[in-house]
C-alpha positions as CSV (number, residue, x, y, z in Angstrom):
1,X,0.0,0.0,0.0
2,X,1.4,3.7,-0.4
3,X,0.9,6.3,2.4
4,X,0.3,9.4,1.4
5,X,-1.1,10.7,5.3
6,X,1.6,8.5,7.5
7,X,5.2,7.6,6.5
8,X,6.4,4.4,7.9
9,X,10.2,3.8,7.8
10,X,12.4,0.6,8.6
11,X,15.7,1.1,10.1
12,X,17.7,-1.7,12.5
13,X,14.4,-3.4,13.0
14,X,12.8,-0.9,14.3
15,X,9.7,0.8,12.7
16,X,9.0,4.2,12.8
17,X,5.3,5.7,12.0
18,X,5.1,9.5,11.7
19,X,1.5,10.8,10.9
20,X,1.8,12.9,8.3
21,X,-0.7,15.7,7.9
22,X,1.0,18.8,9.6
23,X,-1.0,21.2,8.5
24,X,-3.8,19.6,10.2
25,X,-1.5,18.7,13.4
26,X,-1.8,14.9,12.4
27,X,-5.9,15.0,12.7
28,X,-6.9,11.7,12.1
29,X,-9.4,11.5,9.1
30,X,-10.6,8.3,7.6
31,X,-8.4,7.5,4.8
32,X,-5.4,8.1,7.5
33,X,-6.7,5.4,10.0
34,X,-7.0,3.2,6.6
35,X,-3.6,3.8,5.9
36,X,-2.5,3.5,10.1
37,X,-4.4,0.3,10.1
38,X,-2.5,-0.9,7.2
39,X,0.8,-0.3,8.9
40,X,0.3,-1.7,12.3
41,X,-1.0,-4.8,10.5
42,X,2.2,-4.9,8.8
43,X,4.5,-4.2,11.6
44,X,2.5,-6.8,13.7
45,X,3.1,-9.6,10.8
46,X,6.0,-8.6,9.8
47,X,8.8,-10.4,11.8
48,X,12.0,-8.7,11.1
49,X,10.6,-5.2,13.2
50,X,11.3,-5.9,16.4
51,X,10.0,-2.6,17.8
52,X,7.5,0.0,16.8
53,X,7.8,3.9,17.2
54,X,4.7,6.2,16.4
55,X,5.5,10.2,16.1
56,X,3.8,12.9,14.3
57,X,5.2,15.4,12.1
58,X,5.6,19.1,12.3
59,X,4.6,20.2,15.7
60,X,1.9,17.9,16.4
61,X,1.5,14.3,17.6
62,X,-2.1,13.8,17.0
63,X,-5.1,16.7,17.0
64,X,-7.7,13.7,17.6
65,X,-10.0,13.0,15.5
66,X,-10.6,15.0,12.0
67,X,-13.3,17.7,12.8
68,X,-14.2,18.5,9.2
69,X,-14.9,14.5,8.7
70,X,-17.1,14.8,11.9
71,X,-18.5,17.6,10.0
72,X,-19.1,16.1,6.7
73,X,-20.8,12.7,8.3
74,X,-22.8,14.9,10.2
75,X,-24.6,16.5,6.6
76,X,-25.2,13.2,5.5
77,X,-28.9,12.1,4.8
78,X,-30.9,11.5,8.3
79,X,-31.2,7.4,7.6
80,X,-26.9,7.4,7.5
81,X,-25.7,9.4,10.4
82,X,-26.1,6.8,12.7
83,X,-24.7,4.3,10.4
84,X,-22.2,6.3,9.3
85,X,-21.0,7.1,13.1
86,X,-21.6,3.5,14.3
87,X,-18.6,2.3,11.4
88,X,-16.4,5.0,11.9
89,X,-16.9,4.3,15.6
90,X,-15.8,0.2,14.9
91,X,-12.8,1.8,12.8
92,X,-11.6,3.9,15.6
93,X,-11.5,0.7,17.7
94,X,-10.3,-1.7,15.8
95,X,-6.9,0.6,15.2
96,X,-6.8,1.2,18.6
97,X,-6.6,-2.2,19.6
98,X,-4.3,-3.2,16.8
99,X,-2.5,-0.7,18.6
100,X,-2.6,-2.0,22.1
101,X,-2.3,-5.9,21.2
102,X,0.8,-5.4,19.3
103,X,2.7,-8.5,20.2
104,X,6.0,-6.0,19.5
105,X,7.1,-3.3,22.0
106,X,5.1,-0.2,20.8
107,X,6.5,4.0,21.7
108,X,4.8,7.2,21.4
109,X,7.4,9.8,20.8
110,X,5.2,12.8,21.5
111,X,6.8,15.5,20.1
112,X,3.6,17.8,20.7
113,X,0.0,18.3,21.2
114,X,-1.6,15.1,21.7
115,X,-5.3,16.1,22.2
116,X,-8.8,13.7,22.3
117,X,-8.0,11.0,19.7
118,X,-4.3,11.8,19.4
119,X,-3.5,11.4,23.6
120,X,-5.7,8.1,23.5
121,X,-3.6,6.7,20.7
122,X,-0.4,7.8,22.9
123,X,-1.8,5.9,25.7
124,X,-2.1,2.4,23.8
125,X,1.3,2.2,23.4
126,X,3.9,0.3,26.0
127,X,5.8,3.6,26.7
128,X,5.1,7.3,26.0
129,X,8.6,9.6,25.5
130,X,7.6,13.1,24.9
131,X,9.7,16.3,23.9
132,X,9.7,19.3,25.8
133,X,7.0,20.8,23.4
134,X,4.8,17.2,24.5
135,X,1.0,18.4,25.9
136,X,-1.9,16.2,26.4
137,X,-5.7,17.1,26.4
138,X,-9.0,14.9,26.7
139,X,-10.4,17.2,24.7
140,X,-13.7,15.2,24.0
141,X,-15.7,17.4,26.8
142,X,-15.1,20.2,24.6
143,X,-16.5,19.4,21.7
144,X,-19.5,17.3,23.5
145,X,-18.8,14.3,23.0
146,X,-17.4,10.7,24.5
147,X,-13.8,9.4,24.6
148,X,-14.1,7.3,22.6
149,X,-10.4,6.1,21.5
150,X,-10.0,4.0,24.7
151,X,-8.9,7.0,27.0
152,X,-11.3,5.7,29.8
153,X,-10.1,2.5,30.4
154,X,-5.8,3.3,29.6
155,X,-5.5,6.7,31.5
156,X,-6.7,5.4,34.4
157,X,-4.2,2.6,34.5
158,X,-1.2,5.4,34.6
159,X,-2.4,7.8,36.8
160,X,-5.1,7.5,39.5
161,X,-9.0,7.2,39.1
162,X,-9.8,10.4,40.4
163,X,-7.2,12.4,38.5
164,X,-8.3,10.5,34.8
165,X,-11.9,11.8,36.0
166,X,-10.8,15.0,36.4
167,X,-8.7,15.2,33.6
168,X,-11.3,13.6,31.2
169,X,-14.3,15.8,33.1
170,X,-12.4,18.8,32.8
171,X,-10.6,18.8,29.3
172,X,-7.6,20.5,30.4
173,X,-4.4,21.0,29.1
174,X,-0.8,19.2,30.7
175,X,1.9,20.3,30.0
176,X,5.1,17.7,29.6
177,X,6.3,18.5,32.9
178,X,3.1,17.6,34.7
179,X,2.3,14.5,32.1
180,X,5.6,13.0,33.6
181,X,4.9,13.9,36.7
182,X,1.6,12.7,36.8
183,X,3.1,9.0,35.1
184,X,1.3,9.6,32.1
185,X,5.0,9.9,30.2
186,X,7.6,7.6,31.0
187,X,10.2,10.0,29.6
188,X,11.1,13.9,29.1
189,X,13.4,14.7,26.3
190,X,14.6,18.2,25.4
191,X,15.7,19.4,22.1
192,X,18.4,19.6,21.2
């Protein structure tokens, strides 16, 4: 398959995926999960990578889900909305837990905002390294809606139950500093 929305690179076994739609900080529309789909399935079947890497480009991890796709679904005819959500919704899903159940060790290197869709995608990976420049929002509340990228059930699992609620509840900004404090990141880098 070619990517034209993610670059995926090979080097010493180790495979690097870099979302690749900076203008758009790495918002994740359809055709991108396609291609994001395709890659983890190859990384998982392919047994010379030993290890897999996921970064964004530019100066954005992930902005979550696309919001003009949202848009778009949303103008379809009344019958296919709910359709329409209920598939992107198994899509979403099924990436993240090709993410998650990667039988390989699996890094975010956050090298900026990771926000809704983008942070929950951070999460399913075995270890989060982010730069100095590294934030994290569960934006969701803001725009009315559920986490839906598996945010709920991961967060929780690296920092307490009360501080995912309020994180979640209150879709507030952390900074790097206060992600690795908080044991969301594993690791702080600075540029260099």
């Amino acid at each position: 398959m070619e990517y034209k929305l993610i670059t995926m690179d090979v080097q010493s076994s180790i495979a690097t995926i870099t979302f690749n739609r900076p203008e758009k900080r790495n918002a994740m529309s359809d055709d991108m999960r396609t291609e994001f789909i395709h890659a983890l399935e190859h990384v998982s079947a392919d047994k010379s990578i030993r290890a897999l890497v996921i970064t964004g480009s530019g100066k954005g991890f992930c902005a979550g889900g696309d919001i003009a796709g949202m848009e778009k679904r949303m103008s379809a005819p009344t019958g296919e909305i709910a359709f329409n959500g209920w598939h992107r919704q198994q899509r979403v899903h099924h990436t993240q837990t090709l993410l998650h159940n990667m039988p390989k060790p699996t890094i975010a290197a956050v090298n900026g905002a990771a926000s809704g869709l983008g942070a929950d995608t951070a999460l399913a990976c075995d270890f989060l390294i982010g730069s100095e420049f590294a934030n994290f929002t569960w934006s969701y509340i803001n725009r009315g809606i559920i986490p839906d990228g598996g945010g709920m059930y991961l967060l929780p699992r690296r920092v307490s139950l009360s501080m995912a609620k309020q994180l979640i509840f209150s879709g507030r900004k952390v900074d790097a500093e206060e992600a690795l404090s908080l044991g969301i990141l594993d690791r702080k880098t600075t540029s260099a």
